[in-house]
C-alpha positions as CSV (number, residue, x, y, z in Angstrom):
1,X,14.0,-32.5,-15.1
2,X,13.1,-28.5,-13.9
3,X,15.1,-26.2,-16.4
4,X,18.2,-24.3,-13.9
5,X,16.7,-21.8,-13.0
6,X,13.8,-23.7,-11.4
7,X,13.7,-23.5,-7.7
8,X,12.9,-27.1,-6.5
9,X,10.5,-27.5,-3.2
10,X,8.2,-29.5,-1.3
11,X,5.1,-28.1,0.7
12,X,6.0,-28.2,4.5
13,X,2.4,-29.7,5.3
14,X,1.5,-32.6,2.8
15,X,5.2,-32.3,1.5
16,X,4.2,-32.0,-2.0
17,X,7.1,-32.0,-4.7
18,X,6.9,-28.4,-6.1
19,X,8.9,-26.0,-8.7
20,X,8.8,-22.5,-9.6
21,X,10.8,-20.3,-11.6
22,X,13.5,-18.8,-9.8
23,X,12.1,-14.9,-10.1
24,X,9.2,-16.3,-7.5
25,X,11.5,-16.7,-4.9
26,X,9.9,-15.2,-1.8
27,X,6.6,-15.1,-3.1
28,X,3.5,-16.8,-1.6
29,X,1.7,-19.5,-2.9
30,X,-1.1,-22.0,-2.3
31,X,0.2,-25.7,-2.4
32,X,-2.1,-27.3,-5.2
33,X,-2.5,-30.3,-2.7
34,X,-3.3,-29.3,0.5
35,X,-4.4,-25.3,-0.3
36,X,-1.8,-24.4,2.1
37,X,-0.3,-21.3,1.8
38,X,3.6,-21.6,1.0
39,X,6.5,-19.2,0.4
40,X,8.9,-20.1,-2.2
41,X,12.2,-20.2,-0.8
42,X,15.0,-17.8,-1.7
43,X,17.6,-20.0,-2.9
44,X,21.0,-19.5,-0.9
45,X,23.3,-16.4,-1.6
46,X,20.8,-14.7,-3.8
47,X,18.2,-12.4,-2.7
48,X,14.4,-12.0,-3.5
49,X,13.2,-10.0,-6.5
50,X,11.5,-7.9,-3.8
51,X,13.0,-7.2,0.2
52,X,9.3,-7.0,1.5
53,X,7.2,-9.3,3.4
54,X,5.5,-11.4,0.9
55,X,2.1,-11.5,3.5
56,X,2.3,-7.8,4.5
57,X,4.8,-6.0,2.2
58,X,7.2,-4.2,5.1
59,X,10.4,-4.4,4.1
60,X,12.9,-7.5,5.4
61,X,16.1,-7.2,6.6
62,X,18.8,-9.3,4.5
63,X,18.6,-13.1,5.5
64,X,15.6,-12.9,7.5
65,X,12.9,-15.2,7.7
66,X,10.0,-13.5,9.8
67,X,8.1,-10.2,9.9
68,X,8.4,-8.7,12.5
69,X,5.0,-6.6,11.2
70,X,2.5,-9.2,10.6
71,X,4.5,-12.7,11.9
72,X,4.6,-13.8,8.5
73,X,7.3,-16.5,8.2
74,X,9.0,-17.1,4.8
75,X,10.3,-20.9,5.5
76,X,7.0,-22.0,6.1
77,X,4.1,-19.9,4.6
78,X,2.4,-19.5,8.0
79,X,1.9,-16.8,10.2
80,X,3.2,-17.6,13.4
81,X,1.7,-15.6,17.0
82,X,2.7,-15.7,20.5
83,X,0.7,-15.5,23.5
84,X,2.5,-13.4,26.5
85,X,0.7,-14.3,29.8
């Protein structure tokens, strides 16, 4: 069983169980399974040790989950892009 502070996780591609210690939260990982790149979630009502984007570094407004910078989002690790015709 993780220790309490252990944030608890699964990889949103392979769905790998994960942990990490709770001063991680927000950072950017590579799942050991599937080498995909992963955020660790900020647990809910606290806030990362850092208010930056994890890919970029630009600061985040509270509760938000993508950079508007760089298209990084937090949930899922990815960088997400649109295409405007």
């Amino acid at each position: 069983m993780p220790e309490a502070e252990d944030i608890e996780f699964s990889c949103p591609r392979c769905n790998q169980s994960l942990e990490a210690p709770s001063d991680m939260a927000g950072e950017t990982i590579e799942c050991p399974a599937c080498e995909q790149a992963i955020a660790i979630p900020v647990p809910a009502g606290t806030v990362a040790a850092e208010a930056g984007c994890p890919s970029c570094g630009e600061a985040l407004a509270p509760g938000s989950v993508l950079c508007v910078s760089c298209g990084f989002h937090t949930g899922t690790g990815q960088h997400i892009s649109t295409e405007l015709s």
